[in-house]
C-alpha positions in Angstrom: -57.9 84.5 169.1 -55.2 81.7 169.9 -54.9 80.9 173.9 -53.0 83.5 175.8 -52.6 85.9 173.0 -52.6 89.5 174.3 -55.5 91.4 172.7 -53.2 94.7 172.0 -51.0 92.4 170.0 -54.0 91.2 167.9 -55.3 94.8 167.3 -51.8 95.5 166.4 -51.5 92.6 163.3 -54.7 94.4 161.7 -53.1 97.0 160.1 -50.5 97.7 157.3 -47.4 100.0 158.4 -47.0 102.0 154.9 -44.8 104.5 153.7 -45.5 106.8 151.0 -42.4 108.5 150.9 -40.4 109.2 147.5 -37.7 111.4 146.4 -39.4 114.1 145.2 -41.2 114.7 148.3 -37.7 115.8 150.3 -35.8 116.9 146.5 -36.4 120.7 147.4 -34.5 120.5 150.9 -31.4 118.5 149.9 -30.8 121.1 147.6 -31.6 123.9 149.8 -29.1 122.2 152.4 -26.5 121.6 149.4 -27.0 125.4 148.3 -26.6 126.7 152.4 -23.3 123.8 152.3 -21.8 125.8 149.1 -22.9 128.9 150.4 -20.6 128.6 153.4 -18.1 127.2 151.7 -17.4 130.3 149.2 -17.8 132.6 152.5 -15.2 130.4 154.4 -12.6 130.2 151.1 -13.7 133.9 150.4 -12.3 134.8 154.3 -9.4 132.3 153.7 -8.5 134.8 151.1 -8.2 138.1 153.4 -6.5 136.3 155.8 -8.2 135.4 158.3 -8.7 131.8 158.2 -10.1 131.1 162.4 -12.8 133.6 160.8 -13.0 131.3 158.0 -13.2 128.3 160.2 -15.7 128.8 162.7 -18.2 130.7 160.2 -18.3 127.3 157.9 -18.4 125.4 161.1 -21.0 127.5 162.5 -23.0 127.8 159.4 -23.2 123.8 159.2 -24.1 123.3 163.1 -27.2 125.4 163.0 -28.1 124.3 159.6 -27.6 120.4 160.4 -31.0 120.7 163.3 -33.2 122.3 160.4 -32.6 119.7 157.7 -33.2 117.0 160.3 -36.1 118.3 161.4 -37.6 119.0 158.5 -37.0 115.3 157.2 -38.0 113.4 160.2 -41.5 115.8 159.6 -41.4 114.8 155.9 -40.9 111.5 156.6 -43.6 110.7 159.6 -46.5 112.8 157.4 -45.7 109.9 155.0 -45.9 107.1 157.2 -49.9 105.4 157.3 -51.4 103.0 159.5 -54.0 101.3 156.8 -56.4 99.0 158.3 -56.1 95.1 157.0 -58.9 93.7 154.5 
């Protein structure tokens, strides 16, 4: 160990920071999300139709809000059950 050198910071350089993630591992919620996007859409254009577009509106705006803290979350999840800490050789 070189002089002064803090012994967390040398447990710290003895591993590898690896991520495993790939596109098929989060494929099934971006088109879940894309199928809840056009989902809302068709009900927004289908109210725009009866006219009653502030209906229209706030259900598409609605609809995104509460969907936008479920995609999140389930990719930060995705994405930190990919992440290993391997030990150095």
């Amino acid at each position: 160990m070189e002089a002064g050198m803090n012994p967390s910071l040398e447990a710290a350089k003895a591993y590898h920071l690896r991520c495993t993630l790939s596109f098929g591992d989060i494929y099934a919620q971006i088109l879940i999300w894309m199928l809840v996007i056009f989902a809302s859409l068709a009900a927004g254009l289908g109210l725009m139709g009866a006219s009653k577009p502030l209906f229209a509106l706030v259900g598409v705006g609605l609809i995104l809000v509460v969907s936008l803290p479920f995609l999140l979350f389930a990719f930060t999840t995705t994405l930190l059950n990919h992440i290993a800490l391997e030990p150095k050789a």
